[in-house]
N, C-alpha and C positions, 0 to 999 in steps of 0.2 A: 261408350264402355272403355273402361281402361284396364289391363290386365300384366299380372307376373305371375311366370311360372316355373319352377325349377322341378328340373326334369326328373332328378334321382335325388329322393331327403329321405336322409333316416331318423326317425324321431328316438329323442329317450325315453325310456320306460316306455313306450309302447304308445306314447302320448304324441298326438299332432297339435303342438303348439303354437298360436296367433297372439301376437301381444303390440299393443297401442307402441308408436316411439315414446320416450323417456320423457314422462313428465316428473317426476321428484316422489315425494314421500305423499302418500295419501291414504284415507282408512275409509270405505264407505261399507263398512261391517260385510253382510252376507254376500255382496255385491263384489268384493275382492276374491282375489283367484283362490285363497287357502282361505276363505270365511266362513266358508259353509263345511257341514259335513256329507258322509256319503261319499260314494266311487266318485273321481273329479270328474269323470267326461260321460257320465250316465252309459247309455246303451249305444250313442251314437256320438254326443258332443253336446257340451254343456258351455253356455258363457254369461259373460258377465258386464263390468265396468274394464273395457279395457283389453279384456283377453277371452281367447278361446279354446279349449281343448278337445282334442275327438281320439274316441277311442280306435287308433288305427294300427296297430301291430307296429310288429321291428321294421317295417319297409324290406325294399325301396317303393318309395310313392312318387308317383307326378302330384304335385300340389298345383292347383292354377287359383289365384284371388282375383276376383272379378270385383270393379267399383260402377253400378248403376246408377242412371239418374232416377230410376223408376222400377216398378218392379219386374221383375226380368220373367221370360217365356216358361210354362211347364216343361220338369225333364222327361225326356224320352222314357219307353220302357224298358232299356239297359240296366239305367240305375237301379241298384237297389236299394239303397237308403236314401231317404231324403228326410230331411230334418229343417224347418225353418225355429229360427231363436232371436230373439233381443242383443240387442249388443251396443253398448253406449260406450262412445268414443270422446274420451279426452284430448284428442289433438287432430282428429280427423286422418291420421297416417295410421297404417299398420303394420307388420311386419313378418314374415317365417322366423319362428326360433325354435327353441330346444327349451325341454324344462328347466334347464341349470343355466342356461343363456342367459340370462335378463331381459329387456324390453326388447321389442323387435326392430330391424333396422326400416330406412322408408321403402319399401318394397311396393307398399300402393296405398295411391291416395286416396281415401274418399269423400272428402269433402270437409264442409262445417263440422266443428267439433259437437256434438248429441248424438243423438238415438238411431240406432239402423237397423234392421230385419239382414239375416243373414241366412242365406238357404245354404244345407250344407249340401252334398250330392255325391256319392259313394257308387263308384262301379269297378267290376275288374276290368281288366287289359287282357289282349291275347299274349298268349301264355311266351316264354320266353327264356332261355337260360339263365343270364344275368341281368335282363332288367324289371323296372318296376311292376310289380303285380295290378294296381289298384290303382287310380284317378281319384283323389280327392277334390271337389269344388265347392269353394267357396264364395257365394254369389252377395254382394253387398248393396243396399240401397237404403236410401234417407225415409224416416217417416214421423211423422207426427205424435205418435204415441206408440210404444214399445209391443205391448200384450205379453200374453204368455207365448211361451213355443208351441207349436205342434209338428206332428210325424205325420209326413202327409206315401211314405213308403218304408216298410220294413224289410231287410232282406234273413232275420233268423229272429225268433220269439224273441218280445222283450224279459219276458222270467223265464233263466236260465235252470238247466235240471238238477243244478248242485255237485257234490262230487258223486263219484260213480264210484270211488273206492269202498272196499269193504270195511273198513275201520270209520269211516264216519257213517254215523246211523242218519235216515232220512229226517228225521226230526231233528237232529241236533241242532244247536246254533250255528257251529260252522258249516253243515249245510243249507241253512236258513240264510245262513253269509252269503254262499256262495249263489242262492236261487235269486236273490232277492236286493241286492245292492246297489246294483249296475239300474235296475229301472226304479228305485227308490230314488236314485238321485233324479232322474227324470220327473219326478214325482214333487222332489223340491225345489226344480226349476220352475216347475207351474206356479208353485205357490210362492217362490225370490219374485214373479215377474206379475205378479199381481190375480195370479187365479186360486184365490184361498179359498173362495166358495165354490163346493163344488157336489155331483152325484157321484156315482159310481159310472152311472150310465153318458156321462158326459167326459170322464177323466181317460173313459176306453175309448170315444170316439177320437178325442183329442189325443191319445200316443199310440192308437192302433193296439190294443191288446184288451184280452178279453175282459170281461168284469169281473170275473170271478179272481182273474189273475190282480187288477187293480186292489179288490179287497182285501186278498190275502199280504198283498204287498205294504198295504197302508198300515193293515194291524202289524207287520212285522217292524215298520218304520216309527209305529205310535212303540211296541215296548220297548225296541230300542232308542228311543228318545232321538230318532234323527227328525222325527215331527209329531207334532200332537195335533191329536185330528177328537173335534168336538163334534157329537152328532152321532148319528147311526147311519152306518156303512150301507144298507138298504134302502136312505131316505137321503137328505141334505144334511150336508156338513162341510166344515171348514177345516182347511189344512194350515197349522200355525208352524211357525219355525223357530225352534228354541233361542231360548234367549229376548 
């Protein structure tokens, strides 16, 4: 195992960002870090060709990146979030940055440049005046074919309750915005990473949240055109991604 980890990171906009070392100009559409639409880091942490993002607050975080030959041990029951995802590596190096940073420095290696499963793993820290709240882990290892993600621990619902003020009605779009964004894009990593056929009953297995939430989340994602989903919500159907 090889590992780096910096003790106190404060991320921008609330984003914990992983990015490949510098390899030049490249476009591999939905697969880039601004190609898709939707909240960037879903409900927990979203990736791609290259980079990673997780939805982790202002900090301060302990980040630790971990480089596996194999796939590494289940996490204890501390963690509350676990998230394993895809992640295909153009250089084999990766790196801690910041949104506005650019690519990341060598921070750690993981090997051959393809495809890797990345578990990510979310727990708080004992409490403390000025340091980090929360343990981010980033656990990395080589595999043969990518799949989709799955949530194998949630630590708060993936649909959110929207706003709670009194000026947005429960119906409106911006609360539709705000219920339903954050696990729509979860929703479109299944389908970036090759699980466009799917039930209802199989899309709650695989991100931990109810059916009922899955469905309502899909229809809000089919009108607003972040995916179009062919089929009935009650039966088999596929999730396509615009464009």
């Amino acid at each position: 195992m090889r590992v780096f980890e910096e003790a106190c990171h404060y991320p921008e906009f609330g984003t914990l960002t992983i990015r490949d070392t510098n390899t030049g100009e490249e476009d591999e559409g939905p697969f880039e870090q601004w190609g898709l639409g939707g909240q960037p880091c879903g409900t927990v942490a979203r990736a791609g060709y290259g980079w990673l993002e997780g939805s982790a607050g202002d900090g301060p975080l302990v980040v630790r990146l971990e480089s596996h030959d194999v796939e590494p041990p289940a996490e204890s029951a501390d963690w509350l979030d676990v998230l394993e995802t895809p992640y295909r590596s153009r250089t084999g190096v990766v790196g801690l940055t910041t949104v506005t940073c650019g690519p990341g420095g060598e921070d750690l290696r993981l090997g051959a440049v393809g495809d890797y499963r990345v578990r990510v793993a979310v727990k708080p820290l004992p409490a403390s005046s000025d340091g980090p709240e929360t343990l981010w882990a980033l656990r990395f290892w080589p595999v043969a074919a990518p799949g989709p993600p799955r949530w194998l621990r949630r630590g708060r619902a993936a649909v959110g309750p929207g706003s709670t003020g009194r000026e947005v009605l429960a119906d409106s779009p911006a609360a539709e915005h705000n219920r339903y964004t954050s696990f729509a894009s979860d929703l479109l990593a299944v389908a970036l990473w090759g699980g466009t056929e799917q039930t209802a009953t199989a899309l709650a297995h695989r991100t931990l949240a109810p059916e009922a939430d899955v469905r309502t989340t899909l229809d809000w994602a089919h009108r607003t055109g972040l995916l179009t989903v062919e089929g009935v919500l009650t039966g088999k159907f596929t999730m396509t991604l615009p464009g």
